[in-house]
N, C-alpha and C positions, 0 to 999 in steps of 0.2 A: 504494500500500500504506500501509495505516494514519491514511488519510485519516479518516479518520471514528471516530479511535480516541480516548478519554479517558485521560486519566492525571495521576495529581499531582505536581508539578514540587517539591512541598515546599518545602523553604529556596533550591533550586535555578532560582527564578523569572527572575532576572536573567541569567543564564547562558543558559536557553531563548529568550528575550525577545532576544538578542544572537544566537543560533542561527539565526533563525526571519528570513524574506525578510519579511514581513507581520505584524502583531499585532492582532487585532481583541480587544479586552478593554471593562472596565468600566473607570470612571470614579473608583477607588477611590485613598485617598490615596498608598499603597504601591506600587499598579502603577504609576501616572502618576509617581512619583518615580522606580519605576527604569525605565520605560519612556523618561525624560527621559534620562537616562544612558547611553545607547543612541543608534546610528544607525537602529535599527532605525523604521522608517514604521510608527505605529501609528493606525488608527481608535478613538477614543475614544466609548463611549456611555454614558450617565450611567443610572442603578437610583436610583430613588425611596427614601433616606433620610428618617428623622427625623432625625437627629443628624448628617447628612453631604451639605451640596451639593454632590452630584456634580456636576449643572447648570453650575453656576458653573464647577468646573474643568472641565469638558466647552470651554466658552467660553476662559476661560481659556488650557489646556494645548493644545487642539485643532490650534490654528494650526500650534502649535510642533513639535507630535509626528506631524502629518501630517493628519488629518480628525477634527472633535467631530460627532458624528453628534446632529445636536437633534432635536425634532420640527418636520415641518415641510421637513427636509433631506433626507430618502430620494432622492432621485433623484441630489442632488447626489454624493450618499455611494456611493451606485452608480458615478455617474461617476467620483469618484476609487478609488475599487475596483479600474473596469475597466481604469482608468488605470497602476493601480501593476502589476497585471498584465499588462498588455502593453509598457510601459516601467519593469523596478524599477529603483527608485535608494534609496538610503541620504540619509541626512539628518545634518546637522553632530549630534552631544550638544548637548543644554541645559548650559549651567557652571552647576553649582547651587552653586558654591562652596565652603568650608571647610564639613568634615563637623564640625568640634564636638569630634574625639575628644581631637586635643591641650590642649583649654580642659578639657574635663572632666576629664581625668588631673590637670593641675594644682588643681584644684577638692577630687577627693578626696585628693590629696596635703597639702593644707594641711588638709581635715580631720583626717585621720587623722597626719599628722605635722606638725605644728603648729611654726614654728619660735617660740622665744622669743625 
């Protein structure tokens, strides 16, 4: 049931992504960041930007998040497919390290209250 169903996950993407046995997504900078974040086994496949080499993280992220589907790979991609389906397993998180939030609070704090 609902196999074949669409829906938008909204702000809620990371949440799904952590739900879900499998991920097959694009190669975009935001899924592959929280696709990292996740134990979740993703196939990664890159969409032809101007402005964004998917490619590259396809290469990249690939290894680490489970399969970069290039061209060229189809069969191989297949086989880890059939793979994670008949034996699933989780995968360690990427550590992407400090998020920045605490640097930045302090950032806007000295702008906005400046000490003398």
């Amino acid at each position: 049931e609902g196999i074949d169903g669409v829906f938008d996950p909204g702000a809620n993407l990371n949440a799904v992504f952590r739900r879900a046995d499998l991920v097959i997504s694009t190669a975009g900078y935001n899924s592959v960041l929280e696709l990292a974040s996740t134990d979740t086994p993703a196939m990664i496949v890159p969409i032809p930007r101007g402005l964004d080499d998917q490619t590259a993280r396809v290469r990249l992220w690939g290894p680490q998040l489970g399969f970069g589907l290039l061209p060229g790979c189809i069969e191989a991609g297949a086989t880890w497919l059939a793979d994670q389906v008949d034996r699933p397993r989780r995968r360690a998180p990427v550590d992407l390290g400090p998020d920045g939030a605490e640097r930045a609070a302090e950032i806007l704090l000295d702008m906005f209250c400046p000490v003398s």
